[in-house]
C-alpha positions in Angstrom: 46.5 30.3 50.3 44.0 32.2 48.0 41.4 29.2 48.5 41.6 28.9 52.0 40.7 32.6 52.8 38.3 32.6 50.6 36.3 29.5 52.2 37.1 30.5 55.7 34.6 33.4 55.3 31.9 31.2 53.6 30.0 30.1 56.9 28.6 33.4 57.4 25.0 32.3 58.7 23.6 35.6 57.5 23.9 35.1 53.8 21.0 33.4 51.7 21.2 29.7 51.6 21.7 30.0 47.6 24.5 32.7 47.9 26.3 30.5 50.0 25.0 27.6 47.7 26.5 29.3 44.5 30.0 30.5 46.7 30.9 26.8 47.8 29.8 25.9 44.1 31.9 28.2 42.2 35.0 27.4 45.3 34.9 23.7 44.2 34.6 24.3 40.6 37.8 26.7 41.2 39.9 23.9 43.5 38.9 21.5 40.1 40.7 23.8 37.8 43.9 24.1 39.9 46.9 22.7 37.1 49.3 21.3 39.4 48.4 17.9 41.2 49.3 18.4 44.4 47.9 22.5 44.9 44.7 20.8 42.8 44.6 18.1 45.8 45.3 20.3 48.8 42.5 22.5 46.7 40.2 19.9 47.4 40.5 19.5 50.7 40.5 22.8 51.7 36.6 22.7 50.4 35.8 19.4 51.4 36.8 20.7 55.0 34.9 24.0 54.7 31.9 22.1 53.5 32.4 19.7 56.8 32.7 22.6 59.1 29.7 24.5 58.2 27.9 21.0 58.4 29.1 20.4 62.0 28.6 24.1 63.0 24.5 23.0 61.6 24.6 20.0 63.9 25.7 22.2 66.8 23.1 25.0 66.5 20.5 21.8 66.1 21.8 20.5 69.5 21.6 23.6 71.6 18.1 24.2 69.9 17.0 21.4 70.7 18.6 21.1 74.4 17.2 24.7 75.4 13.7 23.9 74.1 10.8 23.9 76.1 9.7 21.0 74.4 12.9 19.1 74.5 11.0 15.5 73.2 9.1 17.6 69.9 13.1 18.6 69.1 14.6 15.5 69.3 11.8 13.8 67.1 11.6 16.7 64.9 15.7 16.1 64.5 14.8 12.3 64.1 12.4 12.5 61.2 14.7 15.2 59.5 17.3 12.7 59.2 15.5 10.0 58.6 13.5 11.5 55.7 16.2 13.5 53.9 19.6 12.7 52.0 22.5 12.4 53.9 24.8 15.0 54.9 27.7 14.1 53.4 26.2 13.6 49.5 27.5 15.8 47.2 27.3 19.6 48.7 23.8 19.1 51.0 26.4 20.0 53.7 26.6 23.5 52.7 22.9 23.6 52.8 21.9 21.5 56.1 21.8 23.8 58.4 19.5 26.0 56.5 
């Protein structure tokens, strides 16, 4: 229970991107260390969900951006590019960090 209240608070959009970098960090390092198999699994996904969450809550601040934008094509071409050019969400912990 410990580990979930702990990542619930991590999507704070205020923080520093390398705060929240190092939080999620030292969170999965923690969920790696757990002893017992199945508390070490349910660990895991607690932080694999957390990471998820803050990566969908980037996508939708990206979408309304981009859909109240006076320049609604520059957005979705800016959004294009971004994706096309960068690593994908979902490799290792850039989820934590896409947003920012």
């Amino acid at each position: 229970a410990a580990v979930h209240t702990q990542i619930e608070a991590m999507p704070d959009v205020h923080r520093f991107p390398f705060d929240i970098a190092v939080s999620f960090d030292q969170q999965g390092k923690s969920a790696n260390q757990v002893a017992d198999p199945e508390q070490k699994k349910a660990a895991q996904q607690v932080y694999q969900q957390a990471m998820n969450d803050r990566a969908r809550q980037a996508a939708a601040r990206s979408i309304l951006h981009a859909l109240y934008a006076p320049d609604q094509l520059r957005e979705r071409l800016t959004w294009f590019w971004f994706n096309h050019f960068n690593v994908h969400q979902y490799k290792a912990n850039i989820r934590v960090l896409v947003g920012d």
